[in-house]
TIVO-498524 format. One record per residue (C-alpha): residue number from 1; residue in three letters; z, y, x. Coordinates in steps of 0.5 Angstrom, whole numbers, plus 500, padded with zeros to 3 digits. Each point is the difference from the previous one (the first is absolute). Layout:
BEGIN
<zafi:NUM base:ALA zz:Z yy:Y xx:X>
...
% end
This chain:
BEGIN
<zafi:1 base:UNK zz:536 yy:540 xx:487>
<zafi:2 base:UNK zz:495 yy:494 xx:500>
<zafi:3 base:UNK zz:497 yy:499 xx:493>
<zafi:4 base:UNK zz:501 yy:493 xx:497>
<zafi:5 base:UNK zz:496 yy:495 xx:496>
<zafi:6 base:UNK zz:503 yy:496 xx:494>
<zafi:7 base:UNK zz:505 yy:495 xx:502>
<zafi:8 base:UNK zz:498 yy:493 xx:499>
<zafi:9 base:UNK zz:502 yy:498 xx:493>
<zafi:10 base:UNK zz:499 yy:507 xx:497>
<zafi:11 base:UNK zz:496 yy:500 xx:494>
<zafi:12 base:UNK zz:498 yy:506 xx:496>
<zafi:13 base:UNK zz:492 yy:501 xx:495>
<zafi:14 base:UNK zz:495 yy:503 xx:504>
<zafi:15 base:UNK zz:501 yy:507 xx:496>
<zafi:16 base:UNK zz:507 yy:500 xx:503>
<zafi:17 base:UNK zz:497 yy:499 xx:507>
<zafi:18 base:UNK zz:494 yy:505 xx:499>
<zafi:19 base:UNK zz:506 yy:505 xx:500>
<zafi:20 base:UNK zz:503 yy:498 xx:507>
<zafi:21 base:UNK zz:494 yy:501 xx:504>
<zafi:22 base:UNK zz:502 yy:505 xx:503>
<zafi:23 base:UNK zz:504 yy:495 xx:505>
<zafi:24 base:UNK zz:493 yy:497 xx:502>
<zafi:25 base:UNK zz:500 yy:507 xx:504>
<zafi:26 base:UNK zz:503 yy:497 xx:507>
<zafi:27 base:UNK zz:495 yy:494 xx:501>
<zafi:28 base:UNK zz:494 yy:504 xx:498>
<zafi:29 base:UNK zz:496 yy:506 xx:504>
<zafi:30 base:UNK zz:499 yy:506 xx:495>
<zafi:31 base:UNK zz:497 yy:497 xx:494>
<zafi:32 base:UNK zz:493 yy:501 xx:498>
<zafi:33 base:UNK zz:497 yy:496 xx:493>
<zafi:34 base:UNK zz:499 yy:492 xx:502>
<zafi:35 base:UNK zz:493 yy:499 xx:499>
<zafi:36 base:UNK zz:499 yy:495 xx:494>
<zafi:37 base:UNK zz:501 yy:492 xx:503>
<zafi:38 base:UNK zz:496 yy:494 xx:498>
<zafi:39 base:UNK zz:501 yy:493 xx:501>
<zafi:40 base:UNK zz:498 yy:498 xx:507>
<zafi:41 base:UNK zz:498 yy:492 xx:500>
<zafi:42 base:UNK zz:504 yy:496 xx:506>
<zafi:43 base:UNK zz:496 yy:499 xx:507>
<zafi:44 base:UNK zz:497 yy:493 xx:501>
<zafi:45 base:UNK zz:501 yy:497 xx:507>
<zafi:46 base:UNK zz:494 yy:501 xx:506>
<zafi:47 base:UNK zz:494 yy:497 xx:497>
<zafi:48 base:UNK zz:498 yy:493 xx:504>
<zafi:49 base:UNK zz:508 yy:500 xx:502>
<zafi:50 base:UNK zz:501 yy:492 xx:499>
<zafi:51 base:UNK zz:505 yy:499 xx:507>
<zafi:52 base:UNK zz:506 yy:503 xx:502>
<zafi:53 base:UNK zz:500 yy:509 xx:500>
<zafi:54 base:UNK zz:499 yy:504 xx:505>
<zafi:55 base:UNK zz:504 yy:501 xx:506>
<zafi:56 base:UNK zz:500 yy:508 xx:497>
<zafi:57 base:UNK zz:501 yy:497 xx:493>
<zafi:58 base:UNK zz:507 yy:503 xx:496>
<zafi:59 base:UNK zz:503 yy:498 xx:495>
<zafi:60 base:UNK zz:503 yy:506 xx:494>
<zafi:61 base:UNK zz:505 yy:498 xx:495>
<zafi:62 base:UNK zz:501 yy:506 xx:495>
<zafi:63 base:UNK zz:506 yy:500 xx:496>
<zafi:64 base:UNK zz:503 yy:504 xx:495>
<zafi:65 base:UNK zz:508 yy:500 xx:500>
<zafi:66 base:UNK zz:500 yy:493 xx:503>
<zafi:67 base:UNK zz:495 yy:498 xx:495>
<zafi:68 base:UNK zz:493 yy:497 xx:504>
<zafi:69 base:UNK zz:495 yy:502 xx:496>
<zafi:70 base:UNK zz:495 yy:499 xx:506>
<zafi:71 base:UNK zz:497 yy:496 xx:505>
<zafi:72 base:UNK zz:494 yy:500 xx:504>
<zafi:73 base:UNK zz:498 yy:499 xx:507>
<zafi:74 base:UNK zz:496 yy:506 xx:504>
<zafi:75 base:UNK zz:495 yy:499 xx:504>
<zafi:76 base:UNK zz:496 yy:506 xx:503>
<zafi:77 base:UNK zz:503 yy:504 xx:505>
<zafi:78 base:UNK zz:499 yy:506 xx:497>
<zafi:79 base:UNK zz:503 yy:500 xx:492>
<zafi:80 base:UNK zz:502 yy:505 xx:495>
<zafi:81 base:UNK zz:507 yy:499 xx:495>
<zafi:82 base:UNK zz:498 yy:503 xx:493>
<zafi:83 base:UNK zz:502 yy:502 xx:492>
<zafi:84 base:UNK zz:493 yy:499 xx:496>
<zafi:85 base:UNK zz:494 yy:500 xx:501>
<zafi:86 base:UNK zz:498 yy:502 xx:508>
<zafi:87 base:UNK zz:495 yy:507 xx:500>
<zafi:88 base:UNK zz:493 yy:499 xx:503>
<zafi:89 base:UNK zz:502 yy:503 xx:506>
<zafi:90 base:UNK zz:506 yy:495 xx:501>
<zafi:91 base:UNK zz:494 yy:494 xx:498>
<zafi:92 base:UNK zz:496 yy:502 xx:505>
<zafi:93 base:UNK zz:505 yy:501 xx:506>
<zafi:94 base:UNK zz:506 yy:494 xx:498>
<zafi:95 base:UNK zz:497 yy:493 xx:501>
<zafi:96 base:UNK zz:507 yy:497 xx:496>
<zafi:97 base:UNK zz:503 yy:504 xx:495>
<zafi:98 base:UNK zz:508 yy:497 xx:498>
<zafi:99 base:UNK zz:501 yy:502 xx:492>
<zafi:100 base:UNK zz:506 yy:501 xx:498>
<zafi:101 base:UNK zz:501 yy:497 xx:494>
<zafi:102 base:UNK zz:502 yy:503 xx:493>
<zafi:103 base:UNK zz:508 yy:500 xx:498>
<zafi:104 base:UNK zz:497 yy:500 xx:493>
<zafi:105 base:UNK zz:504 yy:492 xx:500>
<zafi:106 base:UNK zz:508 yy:503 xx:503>
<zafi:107 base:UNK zz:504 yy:498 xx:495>
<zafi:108 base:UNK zz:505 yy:507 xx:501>
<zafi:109 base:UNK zz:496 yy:506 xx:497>
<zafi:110 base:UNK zz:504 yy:505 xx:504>
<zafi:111 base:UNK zz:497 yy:495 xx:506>
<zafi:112 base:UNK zz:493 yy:501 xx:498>
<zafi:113 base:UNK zz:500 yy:507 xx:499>
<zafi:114 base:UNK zz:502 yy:502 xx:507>
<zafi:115 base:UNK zz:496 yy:494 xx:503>
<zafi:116 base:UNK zz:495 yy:503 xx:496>
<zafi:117 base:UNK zz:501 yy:507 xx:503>
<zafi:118 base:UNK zz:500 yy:498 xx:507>
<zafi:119 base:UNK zz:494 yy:496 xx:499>
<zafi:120 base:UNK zz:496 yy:506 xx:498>
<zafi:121 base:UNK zz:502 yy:503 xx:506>
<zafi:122 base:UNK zz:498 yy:496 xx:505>
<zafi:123 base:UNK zz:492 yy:502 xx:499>
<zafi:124 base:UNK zz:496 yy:501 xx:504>
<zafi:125 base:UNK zz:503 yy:494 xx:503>
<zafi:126 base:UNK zz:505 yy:498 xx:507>
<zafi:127 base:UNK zz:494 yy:498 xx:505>
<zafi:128 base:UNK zz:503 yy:494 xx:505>
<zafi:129 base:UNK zz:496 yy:499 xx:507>
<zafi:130 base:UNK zz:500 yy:495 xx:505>
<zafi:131 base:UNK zz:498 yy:504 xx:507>
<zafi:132 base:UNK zz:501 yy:496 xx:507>
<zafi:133 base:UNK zz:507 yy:497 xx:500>
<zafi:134 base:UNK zz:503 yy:504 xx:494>
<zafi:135 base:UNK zz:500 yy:500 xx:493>
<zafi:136 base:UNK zz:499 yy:507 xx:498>
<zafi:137 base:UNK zz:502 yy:504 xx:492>
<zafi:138 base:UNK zz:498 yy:507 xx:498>
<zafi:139 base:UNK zz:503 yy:502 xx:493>
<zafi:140 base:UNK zz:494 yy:505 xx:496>
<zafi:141 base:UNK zz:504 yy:500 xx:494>
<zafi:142 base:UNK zz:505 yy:504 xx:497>
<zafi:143 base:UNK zz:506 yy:494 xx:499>
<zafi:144 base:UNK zz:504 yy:501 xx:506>
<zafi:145 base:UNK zz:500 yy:492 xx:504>
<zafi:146 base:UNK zz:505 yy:497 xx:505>
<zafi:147 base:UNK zz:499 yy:495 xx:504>
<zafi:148 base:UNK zz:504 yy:494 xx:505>
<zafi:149 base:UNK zz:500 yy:494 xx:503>
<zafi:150 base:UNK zz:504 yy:495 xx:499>
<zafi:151 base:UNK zz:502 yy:493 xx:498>
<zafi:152 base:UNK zz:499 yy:496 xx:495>
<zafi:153 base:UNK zz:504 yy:504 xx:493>
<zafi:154 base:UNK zz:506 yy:500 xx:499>
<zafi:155 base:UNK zz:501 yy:500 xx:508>
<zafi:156 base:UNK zz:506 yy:505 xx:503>
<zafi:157 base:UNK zz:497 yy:504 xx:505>
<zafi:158 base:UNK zz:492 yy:502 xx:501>
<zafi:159 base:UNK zz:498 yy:501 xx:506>
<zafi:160 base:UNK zz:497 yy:507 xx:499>
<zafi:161 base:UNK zz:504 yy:506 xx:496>
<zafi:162 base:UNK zz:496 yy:501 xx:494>
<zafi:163 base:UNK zz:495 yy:506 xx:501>
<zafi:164 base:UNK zz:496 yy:505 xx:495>
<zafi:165 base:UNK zz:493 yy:500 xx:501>
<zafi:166 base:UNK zz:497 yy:507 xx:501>
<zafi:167 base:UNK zz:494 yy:501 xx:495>
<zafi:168 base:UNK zz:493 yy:501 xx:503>
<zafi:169 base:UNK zz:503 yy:497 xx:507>
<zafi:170 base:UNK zz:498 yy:493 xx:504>
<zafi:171 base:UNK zz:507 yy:497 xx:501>
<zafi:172 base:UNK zz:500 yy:493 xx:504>
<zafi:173 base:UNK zz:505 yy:496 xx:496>
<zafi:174 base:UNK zz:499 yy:493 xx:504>
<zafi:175 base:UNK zz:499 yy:498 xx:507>
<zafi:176 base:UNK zz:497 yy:493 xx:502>
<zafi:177 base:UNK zz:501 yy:501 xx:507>
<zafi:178 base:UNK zz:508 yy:502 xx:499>
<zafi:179 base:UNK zz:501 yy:494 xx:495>
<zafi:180 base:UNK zz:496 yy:494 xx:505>
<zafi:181 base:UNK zz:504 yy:503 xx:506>
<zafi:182 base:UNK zz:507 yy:499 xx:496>
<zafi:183 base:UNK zz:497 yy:493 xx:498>
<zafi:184 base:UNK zz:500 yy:499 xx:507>
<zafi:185 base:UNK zz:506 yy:501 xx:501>
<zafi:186 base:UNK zz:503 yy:496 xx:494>
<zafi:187 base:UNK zz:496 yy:495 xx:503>
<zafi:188 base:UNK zz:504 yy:500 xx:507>
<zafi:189 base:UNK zz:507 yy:501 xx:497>
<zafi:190 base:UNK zz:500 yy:508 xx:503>
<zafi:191 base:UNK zz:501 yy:501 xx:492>
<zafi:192 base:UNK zz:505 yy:498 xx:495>
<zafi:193 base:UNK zz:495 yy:501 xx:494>
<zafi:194 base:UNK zz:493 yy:499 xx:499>
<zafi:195 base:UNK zz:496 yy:506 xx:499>
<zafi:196 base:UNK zz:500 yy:504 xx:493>
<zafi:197 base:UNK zz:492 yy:500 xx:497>
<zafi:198 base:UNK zz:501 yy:502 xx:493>
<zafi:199 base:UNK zz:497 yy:507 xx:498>
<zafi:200 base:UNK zz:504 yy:504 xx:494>
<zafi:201 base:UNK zz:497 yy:505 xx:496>
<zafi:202 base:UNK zz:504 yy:504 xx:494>
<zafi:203 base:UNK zz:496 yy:505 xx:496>
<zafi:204 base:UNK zz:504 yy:505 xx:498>
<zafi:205 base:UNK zz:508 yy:498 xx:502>
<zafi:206 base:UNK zz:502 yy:500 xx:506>
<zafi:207 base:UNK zz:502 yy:493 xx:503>
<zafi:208 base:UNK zz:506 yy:503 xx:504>
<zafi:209 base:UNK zz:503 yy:502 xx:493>
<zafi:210 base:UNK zz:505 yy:494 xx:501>
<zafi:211 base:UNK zz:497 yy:496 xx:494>
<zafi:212 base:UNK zz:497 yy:493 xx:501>
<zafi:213 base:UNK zz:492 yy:500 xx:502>
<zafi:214 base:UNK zz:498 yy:496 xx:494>
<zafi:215 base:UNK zz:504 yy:506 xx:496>
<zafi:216 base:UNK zz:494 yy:504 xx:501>
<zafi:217 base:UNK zz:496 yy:502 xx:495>
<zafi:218 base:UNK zz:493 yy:500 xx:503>
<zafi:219 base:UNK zz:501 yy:494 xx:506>
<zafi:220 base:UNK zz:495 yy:498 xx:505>
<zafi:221 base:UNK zz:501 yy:495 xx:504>
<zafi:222 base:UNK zz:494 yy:498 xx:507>
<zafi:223 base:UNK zz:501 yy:493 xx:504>
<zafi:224 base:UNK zz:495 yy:501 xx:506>
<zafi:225 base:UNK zz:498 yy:492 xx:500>
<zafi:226 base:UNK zz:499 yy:500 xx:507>
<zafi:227 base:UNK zz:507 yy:502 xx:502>
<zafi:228 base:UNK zz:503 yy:494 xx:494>
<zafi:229 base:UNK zz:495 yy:495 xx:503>
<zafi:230 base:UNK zz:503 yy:501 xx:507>
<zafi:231 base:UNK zz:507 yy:501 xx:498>
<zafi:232 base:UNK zz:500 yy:493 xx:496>
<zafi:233 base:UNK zz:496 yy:497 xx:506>
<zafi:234 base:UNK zz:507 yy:502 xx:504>
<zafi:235 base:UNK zz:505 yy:498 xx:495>
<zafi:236 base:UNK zz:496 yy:492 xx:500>
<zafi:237 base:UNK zz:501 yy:500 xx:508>
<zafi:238 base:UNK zz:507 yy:500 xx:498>
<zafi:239 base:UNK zz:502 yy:508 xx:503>
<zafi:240 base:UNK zz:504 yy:501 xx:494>
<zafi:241 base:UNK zz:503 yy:508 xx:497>
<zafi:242 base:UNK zz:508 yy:498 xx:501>
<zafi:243 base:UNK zz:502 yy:499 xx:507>
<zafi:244 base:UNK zz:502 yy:494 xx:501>
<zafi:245 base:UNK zz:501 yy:496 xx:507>
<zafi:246 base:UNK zz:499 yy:493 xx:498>
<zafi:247 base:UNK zz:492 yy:503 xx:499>
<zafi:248 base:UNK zz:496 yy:497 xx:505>
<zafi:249 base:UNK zz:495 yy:505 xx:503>
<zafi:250 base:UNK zz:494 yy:498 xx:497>
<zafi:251 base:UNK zz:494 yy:505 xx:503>
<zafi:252 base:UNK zz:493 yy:498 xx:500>
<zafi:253 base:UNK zz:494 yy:505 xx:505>
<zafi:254 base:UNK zz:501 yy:507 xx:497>
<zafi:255 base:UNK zz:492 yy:501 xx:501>
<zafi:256 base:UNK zz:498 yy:498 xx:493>
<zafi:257 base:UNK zz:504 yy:506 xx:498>
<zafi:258 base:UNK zz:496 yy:504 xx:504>
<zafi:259 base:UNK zz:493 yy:497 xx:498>
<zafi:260 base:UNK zz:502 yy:501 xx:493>
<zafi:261 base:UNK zz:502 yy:507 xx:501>
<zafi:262 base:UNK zz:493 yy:501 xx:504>
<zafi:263 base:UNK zz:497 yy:497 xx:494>
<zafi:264 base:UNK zz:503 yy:504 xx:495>
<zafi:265 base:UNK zz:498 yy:507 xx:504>
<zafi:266 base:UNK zz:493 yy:498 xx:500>
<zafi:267 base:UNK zz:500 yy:498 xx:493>
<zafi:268 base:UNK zz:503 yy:508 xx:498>
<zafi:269 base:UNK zz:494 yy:503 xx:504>
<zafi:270 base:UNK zz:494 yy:496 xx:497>
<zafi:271 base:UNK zz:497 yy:503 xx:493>
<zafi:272 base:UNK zz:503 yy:496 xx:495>
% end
């Protein structure tokens, strides 16, 4: 039977939690003593960035319980998701770090603590990649995370099952070429719905538990830009999400799909 996590609205002193934990067991690889966390500063955008981002640019959204508690915009294509401070090794080899901040704030002491516990557990860091057409992840701590893609939250049905990332094992999570060639077919009407974009990343619960996502303790939430610019791009030349026949076919020359996608390959093979 699956271990469970305190319920929204349960509320207990952290002396009471500190004897439940125990129930951290079936979200944790064996447990090892965290190494001591330290306040990370924010990450600041690309030094000299004045225009629009970068085609590989994505936007992370952290969220604790439904509640935002980070926004910023990644731009290397190569960048590590962290609890304090990075190691000198991690310094050297990751251009962007993404802290995740303290939940010192949460107002639900119970909710603070097993937070808190996730948290240490992430170290040494989940590593997120852009390698050819793909977005790739590869899990190196001891908090078990399980990732999908979907729509905007609180949507039905993602379009990926919600999968575990092994631990020490590159999986690709996204695939840029799949999504352009369903955008293609969203513009031509040979699909009924525009292609989701929207990676989900749950540290510590399972996202195909039955909850709502933005119940998650730990919810990380990635938005390629690339994908959102085209797809609003699409929605302007009047192709539309719902079926309707009294929707004129408004289709423009596919070729800047293409060009970009030629520009977003050539930007992920260059240095950052």
């Amino acid at each position: 039977m699956e271990p469970s996590l305190p319920r929204a609205g349960d509320t207990a002193p952290v002396h009471q939690a500190q004897e439940t934990d125990a129930g951290l067991a079936g979200f944790l690889e064996p447990w090892q003593p965290p190494s001591e966390v330290e306040p990370c500063p924010r990450v600041a955008a690309e030094p000299g960035s004045q225009g629009e981002p970068s085609l590989r640019a994505l936007d992370v959204t952290i969220m604790y319980k439904g509640r935002t508690v980070l926004q910023e915009v990644v731009w290397h294509p190569s960048f590590m998701f962290l609890y304090g401070s990075p190691s000198p090794a991690t310094t050297a080899t990751e251009p962007q770090h993404v802290a995740f901040p303290s939940p010192a704030e949460l107002p639900d002491q119970k909710q603070l603590h097993y937070t808190e516990k996730l948290l240490q557990h992430v170290a040494p860091g989940l590593r997120l990649e852009l390698r050819g057409c793909r977005l790739w992840a590869r899990r190196l701590g001891k908090c078990k995370v399980y990732w999908e893609v979907g729509g905007p939250l609180g949507s039905a049905s993602p379009s990926t099952p919600p999968r575990l990332l092994q631990r020490n094992q590159d999986t690709p999570i996204f695939d840029f070429s799949t999504f352009f060639r369903e955008m293609m077919e969203f513009r031509a009407r040979r699909r009924p719905g525009s292609p989701h974009y929207t990676i989900y990343l749950g540290f510590g619960q399972d996202l195909s538990a039955g909850r709502p996502k933005e119940k998650s303790l730990v919810l990380v939430k990635l938005e390629p830009w690339l994908c959102r610019a085209h797809l609003e791009c699409v929605q302007r030349e009047g192709v539309s999400s719902l079926d309707s026949s009294s929707l004129g076919l408004c289709l423009s020359s596919s070729n800047s799909l293409y060009e970009d996608l030629e520009r977003f390959l050539m930007e992920v093979q260059q240095p950052a």
